[in-house]
N, C-alpha and C positions, 0 to 999 in steps of 0.2 A: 786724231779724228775718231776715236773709238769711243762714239756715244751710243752704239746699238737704238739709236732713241726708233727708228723706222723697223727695226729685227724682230721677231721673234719665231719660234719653230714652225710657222705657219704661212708664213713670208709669202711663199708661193704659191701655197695655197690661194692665199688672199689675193694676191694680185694678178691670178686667172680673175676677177670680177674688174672692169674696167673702170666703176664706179661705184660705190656701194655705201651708205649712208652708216656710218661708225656706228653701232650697240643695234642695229638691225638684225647682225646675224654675229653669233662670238667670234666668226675667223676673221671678221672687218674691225682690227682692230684702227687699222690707218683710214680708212675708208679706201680701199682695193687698189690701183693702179692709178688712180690720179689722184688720191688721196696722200699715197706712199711718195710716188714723182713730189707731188708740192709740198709736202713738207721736208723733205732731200730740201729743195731747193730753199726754204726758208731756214733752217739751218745754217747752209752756207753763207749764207748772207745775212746771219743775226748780229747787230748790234752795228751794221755799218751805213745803218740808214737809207739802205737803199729796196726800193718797190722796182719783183720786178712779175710780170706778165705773162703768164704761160697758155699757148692756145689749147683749149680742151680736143678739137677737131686733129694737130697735129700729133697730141697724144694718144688719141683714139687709135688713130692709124700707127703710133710706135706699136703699141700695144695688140694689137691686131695681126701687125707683122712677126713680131715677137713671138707670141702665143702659135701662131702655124709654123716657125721655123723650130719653134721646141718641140712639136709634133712631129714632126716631118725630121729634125734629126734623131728623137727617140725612137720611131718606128724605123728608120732606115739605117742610122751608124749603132742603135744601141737594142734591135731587135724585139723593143716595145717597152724597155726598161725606162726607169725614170733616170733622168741627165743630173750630173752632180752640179753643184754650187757654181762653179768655176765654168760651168758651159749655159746655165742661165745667166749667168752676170755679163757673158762675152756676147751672147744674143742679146741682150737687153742693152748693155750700153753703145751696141753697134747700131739695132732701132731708134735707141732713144737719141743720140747724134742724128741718123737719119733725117729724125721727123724736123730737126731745131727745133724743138717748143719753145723757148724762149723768143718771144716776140715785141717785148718792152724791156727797157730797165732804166727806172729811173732814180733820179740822186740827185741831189742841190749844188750843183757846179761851184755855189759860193764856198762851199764847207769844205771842200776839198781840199785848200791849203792848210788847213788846219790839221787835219788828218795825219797821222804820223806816215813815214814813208813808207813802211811795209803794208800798211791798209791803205793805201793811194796806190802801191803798185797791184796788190790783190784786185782793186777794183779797175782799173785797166785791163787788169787779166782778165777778170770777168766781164767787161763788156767786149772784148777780143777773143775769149775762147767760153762763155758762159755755156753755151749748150755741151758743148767735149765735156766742159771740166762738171757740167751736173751728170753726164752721163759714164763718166767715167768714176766718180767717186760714188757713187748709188750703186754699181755694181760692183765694187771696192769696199765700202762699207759691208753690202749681205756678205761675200767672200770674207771677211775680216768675223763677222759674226759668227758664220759656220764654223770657220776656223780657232775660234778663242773659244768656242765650248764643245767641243771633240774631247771624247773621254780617253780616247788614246795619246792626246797627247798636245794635254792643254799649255796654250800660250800668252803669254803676256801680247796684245794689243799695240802696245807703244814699238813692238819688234816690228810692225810692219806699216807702221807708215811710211812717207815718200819724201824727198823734199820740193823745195819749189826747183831747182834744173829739171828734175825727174818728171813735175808736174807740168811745167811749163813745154820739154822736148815730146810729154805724149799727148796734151792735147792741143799743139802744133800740128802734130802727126797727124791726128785724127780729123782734124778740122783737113791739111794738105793734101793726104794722100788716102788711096783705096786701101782703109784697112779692115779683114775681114773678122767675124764673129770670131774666127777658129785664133784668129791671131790675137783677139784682145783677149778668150780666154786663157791662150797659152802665157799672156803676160801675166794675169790675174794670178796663175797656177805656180811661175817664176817668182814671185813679190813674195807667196807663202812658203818658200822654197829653205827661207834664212833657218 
């Protein structure tokens, strides 16, 4: 999964702007925080035919909530300093499951036996866990970014992907049970640990 295609050193810069119309401003390079979320999510879903739906309203409010818990833990656990990678990825994919944006997804029911088995069961995955698993690999990918161009101690990308038990048992989880910002970043922090 290491397409950096959403990354670049400015990431969070840009995605303080919850909308922002690409070549308006140099740091939009995605078009800010719904421009970033939708293309994550058409990524994951390239080449399997399938359309899916994202509420802008739902996102507003990830985004919104996100943005004041980055605030509110930098002035209060980090004394007004700025939060590393791995604790915005753990508020963001905890908001972004939050809000469900995914509110459609649609696919040709006829095509589906055609489909080879591991793209049939992706795409059950994905109508079963599609908000966990956009919000969890969105903040897995930046984490994956920050971490493959560190000058202290650059890594090959393909070291840290996951597999599907891995994908499947956390956004089970995440969808299940109460799990908190501090606890998806501590997972994010373990995955780059190898």
């Amino acid at each position: 999964m290491a397409t950096f295609a959403i990354c670049h050193d400015d990431i969070f810069d840009e995605m303080t702007y919850f909308d922002i119309e690409t070549g308006e401003d140099e740091i939009a390079k995605n078009g800010g925080f719904l421009g970033v979320v939708s293309r994550h999510m058409r990524f994951l879903v390239e080449g399997l035919g399938i359309e899916v739906e994202l509420c802008p309203k739902r996102l507003k409010s990830a985004h919104t909530l996100w943005q004041e818990d980055l605030k509110h833990s930098s002035d209060m656990d980090m004394d007004g300093r700025h939060l590393d990678h791995f604790k915005h990825a753990g508020y963001l994919a905890f908001w972004l499951r939050r809000a469900s944006p995914i509110i459609r997804i649609d696919f040709d029911k006829s095509k589906i036996e055609n489909l080879p088995k591991s793209e049939r069961y992706y795409l059950d995955f994905l109508v079963q866990f599609g908000n966990e698993h956009l919000a969890f690999t969105l903040g897995h990918e930046i984490c994956m970014f920050f971490q493959c161009y560190r000058v202290d101690m650059p890594v090959d990308p393909k070291a840290f992907g996951f597999d599907s038990a891995f994908a499947h048992d956390m956004n089970s989880t995440m969808k299940r049970k109460n799990m908190s910002p501090h606890a998806l970043n501590l997972i994010y922090r373990a995955l780059f640990l190898k």
